[in-house]
VEXMI-174707 format. One record per residue (C-alpha): residue number from 1; residue in three letters; x, y, z. Coordinates in Angstrom, 1 decimal, padded with zeros to 4 digits, always signed. Each point is the difference from the previous one (the first is absolute). Layout:
REM VEXMI-174707
REC  NUM  ALA  X  Y  Z
...
***
This chain:
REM VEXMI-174707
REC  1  UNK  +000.0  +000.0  +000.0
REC  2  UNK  +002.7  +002.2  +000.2
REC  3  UNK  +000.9  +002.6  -003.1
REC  4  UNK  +003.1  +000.1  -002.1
REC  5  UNK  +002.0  +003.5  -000.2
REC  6  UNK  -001.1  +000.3  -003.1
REC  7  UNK  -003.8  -000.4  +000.6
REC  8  UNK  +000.1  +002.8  +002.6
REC  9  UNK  -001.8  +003.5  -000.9
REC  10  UNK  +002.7  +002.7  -001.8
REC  11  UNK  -001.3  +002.3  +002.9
REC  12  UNK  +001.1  -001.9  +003.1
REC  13  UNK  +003.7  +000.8  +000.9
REC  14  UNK  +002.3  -003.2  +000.2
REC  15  UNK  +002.6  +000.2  +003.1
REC  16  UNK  +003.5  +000.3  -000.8
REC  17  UNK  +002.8  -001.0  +001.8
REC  18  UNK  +002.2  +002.4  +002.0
REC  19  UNK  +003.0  -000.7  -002.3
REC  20  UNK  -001.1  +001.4  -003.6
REC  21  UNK  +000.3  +003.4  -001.3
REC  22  UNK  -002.3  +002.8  -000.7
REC  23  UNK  +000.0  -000.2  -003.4
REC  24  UNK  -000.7  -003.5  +000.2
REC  25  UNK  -002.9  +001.1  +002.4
REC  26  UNK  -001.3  +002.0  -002.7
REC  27  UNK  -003.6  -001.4  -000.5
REC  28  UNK  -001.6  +000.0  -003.7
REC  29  UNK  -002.4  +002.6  +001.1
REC  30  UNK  +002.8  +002.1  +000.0
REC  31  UNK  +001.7  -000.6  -003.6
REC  32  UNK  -003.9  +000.5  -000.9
REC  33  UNK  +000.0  +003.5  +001.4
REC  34  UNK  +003.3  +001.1  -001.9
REC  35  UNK  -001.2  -001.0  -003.3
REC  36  UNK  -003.5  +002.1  +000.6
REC  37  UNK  +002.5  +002.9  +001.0
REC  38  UNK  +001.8  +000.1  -003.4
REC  39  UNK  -003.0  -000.4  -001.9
REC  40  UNK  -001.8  +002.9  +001.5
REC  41  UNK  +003.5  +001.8  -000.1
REC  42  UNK  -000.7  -000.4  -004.0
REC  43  UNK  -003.8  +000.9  +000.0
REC  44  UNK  -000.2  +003.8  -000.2
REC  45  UNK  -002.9  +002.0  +000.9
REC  46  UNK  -002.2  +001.3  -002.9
REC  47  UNK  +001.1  +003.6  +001.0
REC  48  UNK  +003.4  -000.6  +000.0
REC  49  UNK  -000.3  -002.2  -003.5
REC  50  UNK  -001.6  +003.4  -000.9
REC  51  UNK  +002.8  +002.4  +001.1
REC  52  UNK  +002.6  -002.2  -000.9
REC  53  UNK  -001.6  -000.3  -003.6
REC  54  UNK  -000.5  +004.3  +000.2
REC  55  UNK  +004.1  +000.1  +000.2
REC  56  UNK  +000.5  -002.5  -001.9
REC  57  UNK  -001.7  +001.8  -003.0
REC  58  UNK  +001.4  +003.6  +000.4
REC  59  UNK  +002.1  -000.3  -002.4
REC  60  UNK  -002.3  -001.3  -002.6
REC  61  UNK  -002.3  +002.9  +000.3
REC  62  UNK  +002.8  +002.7  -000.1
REC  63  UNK  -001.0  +000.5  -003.9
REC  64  UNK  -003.7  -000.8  +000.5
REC  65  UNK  -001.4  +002.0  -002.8
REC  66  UNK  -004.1  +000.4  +000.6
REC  67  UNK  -000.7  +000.2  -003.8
REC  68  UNK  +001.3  -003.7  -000.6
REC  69  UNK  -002.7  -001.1  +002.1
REC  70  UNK  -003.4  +000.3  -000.2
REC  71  UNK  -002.9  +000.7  +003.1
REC  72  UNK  +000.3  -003.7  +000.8
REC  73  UNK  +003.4  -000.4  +000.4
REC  74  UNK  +000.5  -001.9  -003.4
REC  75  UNK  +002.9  +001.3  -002.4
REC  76  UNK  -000.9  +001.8  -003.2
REC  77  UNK  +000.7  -001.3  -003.1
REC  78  UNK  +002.7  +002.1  -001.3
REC  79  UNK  -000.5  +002.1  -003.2
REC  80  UNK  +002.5  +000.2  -002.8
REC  81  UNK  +001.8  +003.2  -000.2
REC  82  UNK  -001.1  +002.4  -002.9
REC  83  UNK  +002.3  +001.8  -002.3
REC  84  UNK  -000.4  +003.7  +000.7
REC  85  UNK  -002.2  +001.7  -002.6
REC  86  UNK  +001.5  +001.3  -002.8
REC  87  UNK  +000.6  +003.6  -000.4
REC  88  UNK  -002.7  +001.8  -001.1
REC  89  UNK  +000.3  +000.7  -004.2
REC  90  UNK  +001.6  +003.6  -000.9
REC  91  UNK  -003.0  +002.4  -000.9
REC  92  UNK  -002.4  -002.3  +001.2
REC  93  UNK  -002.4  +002.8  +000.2
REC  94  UNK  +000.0  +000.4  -003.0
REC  95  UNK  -002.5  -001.2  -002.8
REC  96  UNK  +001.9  -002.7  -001.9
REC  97  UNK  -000.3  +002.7  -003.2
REC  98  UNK  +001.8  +002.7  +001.5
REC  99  UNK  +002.2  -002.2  +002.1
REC  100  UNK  +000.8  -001.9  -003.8
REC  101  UNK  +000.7  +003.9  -001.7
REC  102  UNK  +002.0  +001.6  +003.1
REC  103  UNK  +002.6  -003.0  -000.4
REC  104  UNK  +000.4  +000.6  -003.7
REC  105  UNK  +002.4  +002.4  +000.3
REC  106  UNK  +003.5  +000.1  -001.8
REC  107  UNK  +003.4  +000.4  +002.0
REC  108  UNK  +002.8  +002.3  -001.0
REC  109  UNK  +002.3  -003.2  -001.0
REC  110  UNK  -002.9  -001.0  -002.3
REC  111  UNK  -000.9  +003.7  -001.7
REC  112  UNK  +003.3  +000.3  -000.8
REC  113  UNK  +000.5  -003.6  -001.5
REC  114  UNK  -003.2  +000.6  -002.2
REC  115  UNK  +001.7  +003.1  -000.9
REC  116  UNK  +003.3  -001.3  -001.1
REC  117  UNK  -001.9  -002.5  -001.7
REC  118  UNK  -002.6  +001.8  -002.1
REC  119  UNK  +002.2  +003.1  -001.0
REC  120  UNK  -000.4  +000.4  -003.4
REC  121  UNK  -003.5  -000.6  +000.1
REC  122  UNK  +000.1  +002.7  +002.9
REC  123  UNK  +001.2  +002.9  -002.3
REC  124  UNK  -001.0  +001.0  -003.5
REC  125  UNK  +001.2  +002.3  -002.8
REC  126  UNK  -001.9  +002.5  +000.3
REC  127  UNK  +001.3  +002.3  -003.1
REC  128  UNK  +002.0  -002.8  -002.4
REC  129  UNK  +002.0  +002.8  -001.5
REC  130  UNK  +000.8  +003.6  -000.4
REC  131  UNK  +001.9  +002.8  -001.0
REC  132  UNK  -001.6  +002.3  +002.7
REC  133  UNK  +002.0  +000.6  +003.6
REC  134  UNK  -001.2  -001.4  +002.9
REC  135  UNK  -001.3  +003.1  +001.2
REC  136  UNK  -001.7  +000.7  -002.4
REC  137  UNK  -001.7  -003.4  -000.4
REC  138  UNK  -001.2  +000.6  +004.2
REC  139  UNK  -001.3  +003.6  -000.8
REC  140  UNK  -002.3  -001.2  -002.9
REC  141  UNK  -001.0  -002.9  +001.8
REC  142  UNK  -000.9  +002.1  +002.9
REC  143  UNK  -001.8  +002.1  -002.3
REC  144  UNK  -002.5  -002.8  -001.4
REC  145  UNK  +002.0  -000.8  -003.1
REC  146  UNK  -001.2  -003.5  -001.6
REC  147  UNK  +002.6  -001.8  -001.3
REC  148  UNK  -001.3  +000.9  -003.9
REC  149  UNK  +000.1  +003.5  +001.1
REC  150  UNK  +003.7  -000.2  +001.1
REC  151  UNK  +001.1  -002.0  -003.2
REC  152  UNK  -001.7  +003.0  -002.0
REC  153  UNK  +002.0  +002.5  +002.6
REC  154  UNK  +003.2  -001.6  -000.9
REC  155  UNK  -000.6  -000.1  -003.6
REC  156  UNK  -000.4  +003.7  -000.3
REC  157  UNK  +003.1  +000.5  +002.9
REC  158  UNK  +002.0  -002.3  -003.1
REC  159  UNK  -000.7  +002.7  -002.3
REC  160  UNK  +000.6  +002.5  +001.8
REC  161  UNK  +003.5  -001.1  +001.6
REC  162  UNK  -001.1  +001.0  +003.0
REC  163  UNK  +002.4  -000.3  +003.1
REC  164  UNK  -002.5  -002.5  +001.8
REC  165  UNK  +001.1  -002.6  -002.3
REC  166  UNK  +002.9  -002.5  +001.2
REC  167  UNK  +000.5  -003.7  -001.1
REC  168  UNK  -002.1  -002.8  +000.2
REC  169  UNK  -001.4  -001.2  +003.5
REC  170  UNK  -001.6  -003.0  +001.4
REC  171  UNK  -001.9  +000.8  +003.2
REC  172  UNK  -000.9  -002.7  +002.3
REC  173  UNK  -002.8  +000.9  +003.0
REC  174  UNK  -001.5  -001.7  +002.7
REC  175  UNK  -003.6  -001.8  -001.2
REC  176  UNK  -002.7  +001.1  +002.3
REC  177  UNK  -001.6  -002.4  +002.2
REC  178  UNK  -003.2  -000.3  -002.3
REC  179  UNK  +002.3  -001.6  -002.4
REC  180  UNK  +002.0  -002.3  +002.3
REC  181  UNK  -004.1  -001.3  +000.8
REC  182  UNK  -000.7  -001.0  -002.8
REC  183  UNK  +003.6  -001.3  -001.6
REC  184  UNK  +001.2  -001.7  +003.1
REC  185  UNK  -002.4  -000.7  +002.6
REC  186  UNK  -003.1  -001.0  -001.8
REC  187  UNK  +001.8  -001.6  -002.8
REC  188  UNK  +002.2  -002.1  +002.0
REC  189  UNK  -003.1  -001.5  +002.4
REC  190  UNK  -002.6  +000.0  -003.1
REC  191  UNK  -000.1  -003.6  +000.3
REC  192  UNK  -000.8  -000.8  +004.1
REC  193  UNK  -001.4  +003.6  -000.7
REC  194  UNK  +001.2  +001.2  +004.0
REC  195  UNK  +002.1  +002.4  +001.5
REC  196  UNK  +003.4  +000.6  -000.6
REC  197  UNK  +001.4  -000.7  +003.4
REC  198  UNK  -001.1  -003.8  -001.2
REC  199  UNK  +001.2  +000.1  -003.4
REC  200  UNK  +003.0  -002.4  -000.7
REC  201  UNK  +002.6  +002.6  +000.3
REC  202  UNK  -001.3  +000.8  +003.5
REC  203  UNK  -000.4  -002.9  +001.3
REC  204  UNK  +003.7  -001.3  -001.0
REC  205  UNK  +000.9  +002.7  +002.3
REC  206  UNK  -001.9  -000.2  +003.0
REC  207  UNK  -003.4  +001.2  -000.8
REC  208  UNK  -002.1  +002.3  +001.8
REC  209  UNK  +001.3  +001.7  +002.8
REC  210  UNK  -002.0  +001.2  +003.2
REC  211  UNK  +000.5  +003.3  -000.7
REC  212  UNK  +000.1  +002.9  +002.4
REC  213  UNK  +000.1  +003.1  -002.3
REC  214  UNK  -002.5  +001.5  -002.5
REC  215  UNK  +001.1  +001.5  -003.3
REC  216  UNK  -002.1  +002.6  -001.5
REC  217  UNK  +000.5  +000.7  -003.3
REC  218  UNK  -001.6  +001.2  -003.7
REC  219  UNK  +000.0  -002.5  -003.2
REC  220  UNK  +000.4  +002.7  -001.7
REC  221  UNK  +003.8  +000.9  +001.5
REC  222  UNK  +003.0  -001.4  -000.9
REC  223  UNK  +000.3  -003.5  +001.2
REC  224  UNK  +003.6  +000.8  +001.1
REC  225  UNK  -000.4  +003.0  +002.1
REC  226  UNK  -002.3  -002.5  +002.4
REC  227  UNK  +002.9  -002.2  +000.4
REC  228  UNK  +002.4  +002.7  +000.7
REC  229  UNK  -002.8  +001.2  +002.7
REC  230  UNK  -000.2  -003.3  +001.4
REC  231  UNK  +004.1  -000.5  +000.3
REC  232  UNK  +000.4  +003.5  +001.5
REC  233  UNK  -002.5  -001.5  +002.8
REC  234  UNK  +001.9  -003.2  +000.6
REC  235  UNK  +003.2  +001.2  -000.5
REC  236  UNK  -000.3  +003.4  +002.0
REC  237  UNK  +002.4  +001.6  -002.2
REC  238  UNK  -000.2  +003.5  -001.5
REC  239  UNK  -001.0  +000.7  -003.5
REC  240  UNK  +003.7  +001.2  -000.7
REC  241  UNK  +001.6  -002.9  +001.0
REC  242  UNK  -002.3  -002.3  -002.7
REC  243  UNK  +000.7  +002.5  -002.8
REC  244  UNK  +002.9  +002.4  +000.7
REC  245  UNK  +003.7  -000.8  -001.8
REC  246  UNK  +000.3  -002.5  -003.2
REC  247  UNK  +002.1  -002.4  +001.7
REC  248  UNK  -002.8  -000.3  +002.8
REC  249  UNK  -003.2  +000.8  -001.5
REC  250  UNK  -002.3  -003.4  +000.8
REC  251  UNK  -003.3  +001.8  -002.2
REC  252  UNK  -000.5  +002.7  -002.6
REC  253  UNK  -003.5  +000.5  -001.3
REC  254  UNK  -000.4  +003.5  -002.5
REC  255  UNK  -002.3  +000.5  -002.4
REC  256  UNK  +003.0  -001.1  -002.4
REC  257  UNK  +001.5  -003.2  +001.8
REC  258  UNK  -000.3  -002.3  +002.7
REC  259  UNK  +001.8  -002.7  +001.6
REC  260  UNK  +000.2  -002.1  +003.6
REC  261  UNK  +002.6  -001.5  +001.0
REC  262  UNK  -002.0  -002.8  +001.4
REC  263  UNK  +002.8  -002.5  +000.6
REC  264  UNK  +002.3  +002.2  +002.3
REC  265  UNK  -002.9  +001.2  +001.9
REC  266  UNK  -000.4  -003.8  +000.7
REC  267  UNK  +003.6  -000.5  +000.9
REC  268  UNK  +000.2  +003.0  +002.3
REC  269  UNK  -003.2  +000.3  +001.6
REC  270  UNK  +000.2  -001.5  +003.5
REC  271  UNK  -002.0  -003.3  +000.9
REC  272  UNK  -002.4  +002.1  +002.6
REC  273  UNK  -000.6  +002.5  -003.3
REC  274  UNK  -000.7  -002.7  -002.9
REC  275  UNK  -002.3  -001.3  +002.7
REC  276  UNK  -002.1  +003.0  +000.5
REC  277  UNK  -003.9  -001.2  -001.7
REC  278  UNK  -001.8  +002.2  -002.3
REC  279  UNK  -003.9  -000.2  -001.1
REC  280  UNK  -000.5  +000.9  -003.6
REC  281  UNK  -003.8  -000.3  -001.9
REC  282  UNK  +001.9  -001.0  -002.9
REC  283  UNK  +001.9  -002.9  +001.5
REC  284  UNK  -002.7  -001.0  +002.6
REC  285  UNK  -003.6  +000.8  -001.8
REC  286  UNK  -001.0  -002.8  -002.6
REC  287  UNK  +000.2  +002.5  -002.7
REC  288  UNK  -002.2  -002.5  -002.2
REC  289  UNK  -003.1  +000.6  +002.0
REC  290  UNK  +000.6  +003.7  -000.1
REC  291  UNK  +001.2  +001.5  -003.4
REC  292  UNK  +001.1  -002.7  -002.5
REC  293  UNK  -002.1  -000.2  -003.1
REC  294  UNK  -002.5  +003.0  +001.1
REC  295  UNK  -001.2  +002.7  -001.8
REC  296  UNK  -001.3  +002.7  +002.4
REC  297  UNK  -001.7  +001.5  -003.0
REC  298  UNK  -002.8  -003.0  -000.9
REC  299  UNK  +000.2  -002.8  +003.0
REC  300  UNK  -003.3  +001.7  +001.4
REC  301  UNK  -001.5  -000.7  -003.3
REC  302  UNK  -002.9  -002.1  -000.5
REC  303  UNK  +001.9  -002.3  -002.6
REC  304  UNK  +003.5  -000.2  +002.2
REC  305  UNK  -002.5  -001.0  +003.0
REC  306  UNK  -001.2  -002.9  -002.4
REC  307  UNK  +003.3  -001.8  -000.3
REC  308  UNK  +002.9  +001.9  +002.1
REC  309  UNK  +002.6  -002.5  -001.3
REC  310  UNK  -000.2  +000.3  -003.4
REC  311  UNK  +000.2  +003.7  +000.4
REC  312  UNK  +002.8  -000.2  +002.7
REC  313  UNK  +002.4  -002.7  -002.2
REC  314  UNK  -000.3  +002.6  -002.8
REC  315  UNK  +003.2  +002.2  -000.8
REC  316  UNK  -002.0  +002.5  -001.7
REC  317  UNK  -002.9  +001.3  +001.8
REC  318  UNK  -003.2  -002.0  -002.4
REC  319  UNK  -002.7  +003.2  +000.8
REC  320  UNK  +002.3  +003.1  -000.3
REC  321  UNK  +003.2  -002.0  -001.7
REC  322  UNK  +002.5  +002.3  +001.8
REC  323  UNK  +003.4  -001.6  +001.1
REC  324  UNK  -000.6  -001.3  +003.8
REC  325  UNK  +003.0  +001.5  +002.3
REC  326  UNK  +000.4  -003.9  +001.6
REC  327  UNK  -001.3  -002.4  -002.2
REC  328  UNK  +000.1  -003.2  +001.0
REC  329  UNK  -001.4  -004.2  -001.1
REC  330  UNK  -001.1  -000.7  +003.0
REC  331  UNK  -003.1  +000.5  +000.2
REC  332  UNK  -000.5  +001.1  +003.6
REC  333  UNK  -002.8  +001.6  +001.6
REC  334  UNK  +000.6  +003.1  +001.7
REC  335  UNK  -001.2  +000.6  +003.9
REC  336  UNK  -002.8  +002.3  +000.1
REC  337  UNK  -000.3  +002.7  +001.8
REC  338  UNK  -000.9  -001.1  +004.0
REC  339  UNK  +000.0  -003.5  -001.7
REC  340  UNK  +000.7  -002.1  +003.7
REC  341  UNK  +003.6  -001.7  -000.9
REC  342  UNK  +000.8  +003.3  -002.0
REC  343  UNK  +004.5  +000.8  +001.2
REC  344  UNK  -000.9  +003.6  -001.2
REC  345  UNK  -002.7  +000.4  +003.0
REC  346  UNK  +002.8  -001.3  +002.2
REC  347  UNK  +002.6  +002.5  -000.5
REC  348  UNK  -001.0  +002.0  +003.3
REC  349  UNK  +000.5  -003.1  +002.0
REC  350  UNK  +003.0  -000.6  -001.4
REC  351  UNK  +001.6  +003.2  +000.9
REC  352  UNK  -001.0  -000.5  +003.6
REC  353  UNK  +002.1  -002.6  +000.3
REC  354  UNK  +002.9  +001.5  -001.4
REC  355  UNK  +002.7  +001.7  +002.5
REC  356  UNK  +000.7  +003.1  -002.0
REC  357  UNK  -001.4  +001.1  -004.0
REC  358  UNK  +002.3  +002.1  -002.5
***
């Protein structure tokens, strides 16, 4: 009946002898308590999990940025970056028709290259040939003499020996612009029928510039005296200095002779002065819907009205049959007065955006 050592409850304490040590006294009970020790020595408290987690994570919010994340908490889904816009267009204010004629203008480099390149068709002869002086030749002319009129004055000065007879002459003048018009402009962009600033020659050299100066001038004038105008703007030279000796004289344009030294003017013109961009109707304006093949006489007439191009391709006028001052195959039809489109109406908006006129 009695029970083994081993049978006996794990709460009642088993006398030792005196001899064994204290560790050896140790009961189980004991080793129990040690273990439960360490394990609650691991276990944290939720508000020290909390803290510890709060340091833990400082440096992970140091470059919290509150637009990655939205009210919840959640990160954004990031956007591409853009390209900055481009810049906004030059003269973007302005309607595409003005903006197109205010950056037709010509350059100084290029005025001077269609100069160089068109001289003989630049200057004419005015009087082939005659006995009369110079002089004499400018006071007639000034005086309304026709050229019949001044052949019949030199017969009669013949006869008479008079001292206002010297050898033969050949005088070569400056065309006026009317006649560069219609012999160079129109008839070198009668086929695309456009301006001149997009003509072939042009446009091998740059086309139209965005000019910043406005040149007012008369058809009617000689075609040289505009260009000297315009290269005593860019060059800001005096008069004397374009015209004054032999051995430096860069133009000469009497009623007798006329010349432009365009090539030196090119070589010694500075970079910042070839640069300088000039607005001219003739270059900029599409002549072809303004003056080619009219006749101001008869294109109001009934029959004209009828069939404008058949009227307009004509050389000859085919109501009154005079000569037509710009006569022209292209047919064209001219802008009308307040016609919407019209680069004549434009002119005054033009101007505004020039920086000076001359």
């Amino acid at each position: 009946g009695r029970m083994s050592e081993e049978e006996k409850a794990p709460n009642e304490v088993v006398p030792q002898a005196d001899g064994e040590s204290k560790e050896q006294n140790a009961s189980p009970g004991v080793v129990l308590d040690e273990r439960v020790n360490e394990n609650e020595a691991q276990q944290t408290s939720p508000d020290a999990e909390q803290e510890e987690g709060m340091n833990e994570g400082e440096d992970e919010y140091d470059d919290y940025d509150p637009d990655e994340y939205d009210e919840y908490g959640n990160p954004r889904e990031k956007e591409e970056a853009q390209p900055p816009p481009p810049p906004p267009e030059p003269d973007a204010h302005l309607p595409a028709e003005v903006r197109s004629l205010v950056n037709s203008g010509v350059s100084m480099r290029q005025l001077l290259q269609f100069y160089a390149s068109h001289e003989k068709e630049l200057r004419k002869e005015d009087y082939l040939w005659s006995y009369l002086k110079p002089d004499v030749v400018e006071e007639k002319k000034r005086l309304g003499y026709s050229m019949a009129k001044l052949r019949d004055y030199e017969s009669k000065a013949q006869g008479e020996e008079r001292s206002e007879l010297i050898d033969a002459n050949l005088y070569q003048v400056s065309k006026p612009t009317t006649e560069v018009v219609k012999n160079i402009v129109c008839y070198q962009t009668r086929r695309k029928a456009c301006c001149y600033m997009e003509s072939d020659f042009m446009q091998q050299r740059g086309g139209g510039q965005r000019a910043t100066r406005f040149v007012s001038h008369a058809w009617k004038s000689s075609f040289l005296s505009t260009v000297t105008s315009i290269i005593l703007d860019a060059s800001g030279w005096p008069l004397a200095r374009l015209q004054n000796t032999e051995q430096s004289t860069y133009v000469r344009n009497t009623e007798l002779t006329c010349m432009l030294a365009a090539g030196r003017l090119l070589s010694e013109l500075s970079p910042e002065q070839l640069s300088t961009k000039y607005w001219l109707c003739i270059f900029a304006v599409n002549e072809h819907r303004t003056v080619c093949g009219d006749c101001w006489t008869c294109h109001h007439l009934p029959d004209w009205q009828s069939n404008p191009k058949l009227y307009l391709q004509a050389n000859r006028c085919l109501l009154c049959s005079e000569i037509k001052i710009f006569s022209c195959a292209c047919g064209s039809l001219k802008w009308q007065p307040n016609e919407e489109g019209s680069q004549i109406e434009m002119f005054s908006q033009v101007v505004v955006e020039m920086e000076s006129v001359l």
